[in-house]
C-alpha positions in Angstrom: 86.1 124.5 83.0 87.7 123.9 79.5 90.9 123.0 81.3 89.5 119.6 81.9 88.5 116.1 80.2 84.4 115.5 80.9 84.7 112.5 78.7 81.2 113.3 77.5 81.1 110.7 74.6 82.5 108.0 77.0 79.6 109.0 79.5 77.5 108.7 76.8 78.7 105.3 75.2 78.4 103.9 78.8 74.7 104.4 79.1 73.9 103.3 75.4 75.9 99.8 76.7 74.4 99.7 79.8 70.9 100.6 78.9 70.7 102.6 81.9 67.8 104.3 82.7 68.8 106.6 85.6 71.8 108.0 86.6 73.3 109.8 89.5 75.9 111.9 88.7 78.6 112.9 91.4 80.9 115.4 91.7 83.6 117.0 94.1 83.0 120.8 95.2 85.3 122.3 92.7 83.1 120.7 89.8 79.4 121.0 91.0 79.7 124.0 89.2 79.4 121.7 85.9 76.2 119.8 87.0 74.0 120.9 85.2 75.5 120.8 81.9 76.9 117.3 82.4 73.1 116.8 83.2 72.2 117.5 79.9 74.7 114.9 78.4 73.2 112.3 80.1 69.5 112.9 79.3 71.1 113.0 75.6 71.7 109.6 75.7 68.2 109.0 76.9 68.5 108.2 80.8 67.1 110.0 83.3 70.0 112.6 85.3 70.3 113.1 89.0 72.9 115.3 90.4 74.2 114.3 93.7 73.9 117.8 96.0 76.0 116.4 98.6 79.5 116.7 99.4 81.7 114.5 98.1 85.5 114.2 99.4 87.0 111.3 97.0 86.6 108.2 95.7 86.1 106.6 99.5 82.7 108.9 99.4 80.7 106.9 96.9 77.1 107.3 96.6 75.9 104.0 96.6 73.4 103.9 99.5 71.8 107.1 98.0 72.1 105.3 94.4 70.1 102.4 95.4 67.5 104.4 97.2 66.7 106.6 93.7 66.8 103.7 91.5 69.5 104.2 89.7 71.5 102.1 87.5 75.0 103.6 87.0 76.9 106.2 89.1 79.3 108.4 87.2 81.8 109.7 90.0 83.8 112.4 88.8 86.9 113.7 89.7 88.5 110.5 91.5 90.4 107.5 90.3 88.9 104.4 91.1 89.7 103.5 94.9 87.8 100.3 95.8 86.2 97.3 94.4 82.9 97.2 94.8 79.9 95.2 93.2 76.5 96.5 94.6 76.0 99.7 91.9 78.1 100.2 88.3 80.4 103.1 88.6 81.8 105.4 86.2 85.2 106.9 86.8 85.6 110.2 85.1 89.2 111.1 86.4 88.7 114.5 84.5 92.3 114.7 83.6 93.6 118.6 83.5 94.6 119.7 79.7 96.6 122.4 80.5 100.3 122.8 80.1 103.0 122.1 82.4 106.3 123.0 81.1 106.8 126.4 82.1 105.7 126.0 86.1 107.8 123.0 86.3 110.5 124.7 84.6 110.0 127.8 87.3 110.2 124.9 90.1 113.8 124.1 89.2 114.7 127.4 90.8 113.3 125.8 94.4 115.0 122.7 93.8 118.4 124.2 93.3 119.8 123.0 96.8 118.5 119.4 96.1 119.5 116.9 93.6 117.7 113.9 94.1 113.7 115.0 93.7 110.5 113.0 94.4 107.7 113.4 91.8 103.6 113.3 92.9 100.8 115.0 91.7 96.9 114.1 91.5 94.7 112.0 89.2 94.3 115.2 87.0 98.1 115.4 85.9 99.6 111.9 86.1 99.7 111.7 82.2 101.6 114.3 82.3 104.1 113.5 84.6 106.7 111.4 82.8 107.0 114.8 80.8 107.7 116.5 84.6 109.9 113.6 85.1 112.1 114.6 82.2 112.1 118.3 82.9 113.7 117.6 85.9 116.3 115.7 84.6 117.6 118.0 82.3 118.2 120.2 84.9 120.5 117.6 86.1 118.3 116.3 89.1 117.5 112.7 89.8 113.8 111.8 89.5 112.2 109.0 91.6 108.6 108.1 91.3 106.8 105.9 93.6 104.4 103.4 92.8 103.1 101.5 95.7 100.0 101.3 97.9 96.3 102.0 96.8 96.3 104.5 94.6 95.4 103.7 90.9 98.7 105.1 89.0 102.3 105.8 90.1 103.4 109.1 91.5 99.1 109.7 92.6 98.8 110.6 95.6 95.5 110.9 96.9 93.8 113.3 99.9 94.4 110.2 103.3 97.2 108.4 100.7 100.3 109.3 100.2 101.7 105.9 100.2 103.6 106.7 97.1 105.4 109.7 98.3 106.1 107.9 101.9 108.1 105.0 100.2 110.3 107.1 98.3 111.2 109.1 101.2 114.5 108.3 102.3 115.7 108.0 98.4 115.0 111.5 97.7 115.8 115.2 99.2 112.4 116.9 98.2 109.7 116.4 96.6 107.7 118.1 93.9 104.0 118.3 93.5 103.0 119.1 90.0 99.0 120.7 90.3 96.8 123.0 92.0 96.5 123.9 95.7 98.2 123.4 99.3 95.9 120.0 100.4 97.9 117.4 98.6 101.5 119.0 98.7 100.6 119.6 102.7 100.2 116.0 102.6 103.4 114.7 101.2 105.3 117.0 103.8 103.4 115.8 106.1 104.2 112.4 105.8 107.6 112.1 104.8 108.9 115.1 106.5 110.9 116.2 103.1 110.3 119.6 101.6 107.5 119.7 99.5 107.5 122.3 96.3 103.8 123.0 94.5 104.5 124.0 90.8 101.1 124.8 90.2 100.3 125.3 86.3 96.8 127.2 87.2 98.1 129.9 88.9 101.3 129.6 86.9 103.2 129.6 90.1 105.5 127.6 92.6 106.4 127.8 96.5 107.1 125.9 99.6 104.4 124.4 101.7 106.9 124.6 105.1 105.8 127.4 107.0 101.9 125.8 106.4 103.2 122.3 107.3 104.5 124.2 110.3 101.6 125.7 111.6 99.5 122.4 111.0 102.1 120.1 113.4 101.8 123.3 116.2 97.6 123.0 116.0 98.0 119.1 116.2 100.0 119.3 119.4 97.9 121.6 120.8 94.9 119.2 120.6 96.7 116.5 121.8 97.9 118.5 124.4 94.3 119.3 125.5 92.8 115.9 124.8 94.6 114.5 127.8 92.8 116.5 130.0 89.5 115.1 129.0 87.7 112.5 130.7 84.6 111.9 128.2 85.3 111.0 124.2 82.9 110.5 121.3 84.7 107.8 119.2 83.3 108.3 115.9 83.0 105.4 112.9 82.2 107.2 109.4 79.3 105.9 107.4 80.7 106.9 104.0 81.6 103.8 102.1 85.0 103.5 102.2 85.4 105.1 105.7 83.6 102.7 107.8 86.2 101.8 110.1 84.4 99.7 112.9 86.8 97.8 114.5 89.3 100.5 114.8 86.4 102.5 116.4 86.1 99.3 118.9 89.9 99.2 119.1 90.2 102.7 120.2 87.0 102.6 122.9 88.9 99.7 124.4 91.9 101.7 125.2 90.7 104.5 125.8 88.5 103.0 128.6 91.8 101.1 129.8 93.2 104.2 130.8 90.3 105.3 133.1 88.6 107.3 130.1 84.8 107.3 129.5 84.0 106.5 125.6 81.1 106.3 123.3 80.8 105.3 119.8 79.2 108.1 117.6 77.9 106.7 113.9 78.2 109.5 111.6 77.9 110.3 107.8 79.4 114.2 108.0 81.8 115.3 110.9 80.7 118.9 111.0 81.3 121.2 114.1 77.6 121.3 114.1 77.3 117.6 114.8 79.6 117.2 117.4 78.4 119.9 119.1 75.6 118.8 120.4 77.2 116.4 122.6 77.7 118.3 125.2 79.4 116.2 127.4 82.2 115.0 125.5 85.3 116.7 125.9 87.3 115.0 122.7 86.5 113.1 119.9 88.5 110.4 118.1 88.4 110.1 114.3 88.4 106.8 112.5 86.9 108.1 109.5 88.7 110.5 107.0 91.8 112.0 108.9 92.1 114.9 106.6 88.6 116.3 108.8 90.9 116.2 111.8 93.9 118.0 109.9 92.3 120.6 107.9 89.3 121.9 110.1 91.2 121.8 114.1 90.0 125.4 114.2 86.4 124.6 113.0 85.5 122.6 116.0 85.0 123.3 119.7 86.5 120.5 121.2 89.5 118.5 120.2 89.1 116.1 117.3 92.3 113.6 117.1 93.2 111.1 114.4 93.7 107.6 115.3 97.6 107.3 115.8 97.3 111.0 117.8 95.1 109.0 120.0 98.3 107.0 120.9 100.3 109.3 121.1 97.8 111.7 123.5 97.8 107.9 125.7 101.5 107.7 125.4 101.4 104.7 123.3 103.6 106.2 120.5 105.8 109.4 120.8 105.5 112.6 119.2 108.5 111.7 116.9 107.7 108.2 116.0 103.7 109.8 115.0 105.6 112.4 112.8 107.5 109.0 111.1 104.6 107.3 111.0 102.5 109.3 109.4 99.2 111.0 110.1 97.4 109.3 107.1 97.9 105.7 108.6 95.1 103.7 111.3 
């Protein structure tokens, strides 16, 4: 991983001023790979290390139940900006900004771009110091460059995996947008929501496509689950435990209608939404998310019954249309 930024003397420096005995250290899939050694640095600077085994999905999916339980005096969360204020555990942000170059696959972009003239910039945590360099890339190849900076993400042009707040306000001042970084989950998510097309120039794999087609198959797998929600009669309305996807009066809201319209409805509490959780429930037919949409998005083929987002509730009880969801956004509740 010597792409990335640990920040091990920070880490470090942070427990000498703290005088913190234990810590948990948390980290997102793509980095557990580093716990062990990041282990180390801790118990260097003569606290105790625990390395959080669980899966962690952002900055909403902090640790601080499991914290409090082990006795620990400082979470260090890696991966994630800061999200929420919260006062019941210190927390660490490690951002673990990327330190790789990205001239050339920005410069590759441009050929993507060509039709477009006015382009909307995002990228993750890792690569938003790097951005105002994309920005000027982009305008010397003689394309306007907007950058939003709005809702709650930490930095301007971040967009995060259930906010893209930054992309969505820029929208209807830009023809495409570009995501500068690694994967489909992000760039999936800026199409998504504003319904521009969305071009990944990813420095990793030192390459650059469209996310359409994938966009396209995502809308077609939402439709069908709406389409087969409305012929259930029994839902699980499920309220996340994480601690910043606890959602309870949504969940309340969302019981109330649903029984309005004849349907039965039960509140589930639940820390993972795995296929293996829901099914045990045998008889419920769908399940409405409150927690972290992206678990509806990404894993429709995962689960044996439907599992719809919030606003593709309304839409499934004709509250909203198709077309105004597709406006509004599937990252919104």
């Amino acid at each position: 991983m010597k792409n990335f930024d640990f920040e091990e003397e920070r880490v470090k420096e942070e427990i000498e001023r703290l005088e913190a005995r234990r810590v948990l250290i948390q980290l997102p899939e793509g980095l557990k790979q580093e716990g062990s050694r990041l282990a180390a640095v801790v118990e260097k600077a003569g606290a105790v290390a625990i390395v959080s085994a669980d899966p962690c999905y952002g900055a909403c999916d902090l640790a601080t139940l499991d914290a409090e339980s082990l006795d620990v005096d400082l979470i260090v969360h890696y991966g994630h900006s800061e999200m929420m204020k919260q006062k019941r555990m210190q927390t660490l942000y490690i951002e673990v900004r990327a330190k790789i170059s990205i001239k050339g696959t920005v410069k590759k972009a441009t050929r993507l771009l060509e039709d477009y003239t006015s382009i909307g910039l995002t990228t993750t945590v890792q690569h938003v110091h790097v951005l105002n360099e994309a920005r000027e890339l982009l305008l010397k190849a003689g394309k306007t460059v907007v950058i939003g900076d709005t809702g709650q993400s930490k930095y301007a042009g971040q967009v995060i995996g259930c906010d893209f707040s930054n992309a969505q306000s820029i929208s209807k001042d830009v023809d495409a947008f570009l995501f500068v970084g690694g994967g489909r989950f992000h760039a999936i998510g800026v199409e998504l929501t504003t319904g521009k097309p969305t071009i990944i120039a990813d420095p990793y794999e030192k390459r650059v496509h469209s996310v359409h087609d994938e966009v396209s198959r995502v809308l077609k797998k939402r439709w069908a689950s709406i389409s087969k929600a409305k012929e259930a009669e029994t839902f699980g309305v499920l309220i996340g435990l994480k601690t910043g996807q606890k959602r309870v009066r949504k969940a309340l809201e969302m019981k109330e209608k649903l029984e309005k319209n004849g349907k039965k409805a039960t509140l589930l509490a639940v820390r993972e939404i795995t296929p293996s959780a829901l099914m045990q429930f045998l008889d419920i037919d769908a399940y409405v998310n409150t927690a972290c949409p992206r678990i509806s998005l990404d894993d429709t083929l995962s689960f044996r019954t439907p599992v719809l987002t919030f606003n593709e509730t309304l839409v499934m009880l004709g509250e909203i249309s198709w077309e105004k969801l597709c406006r509004k956004g599937w990252f919104e509740s």
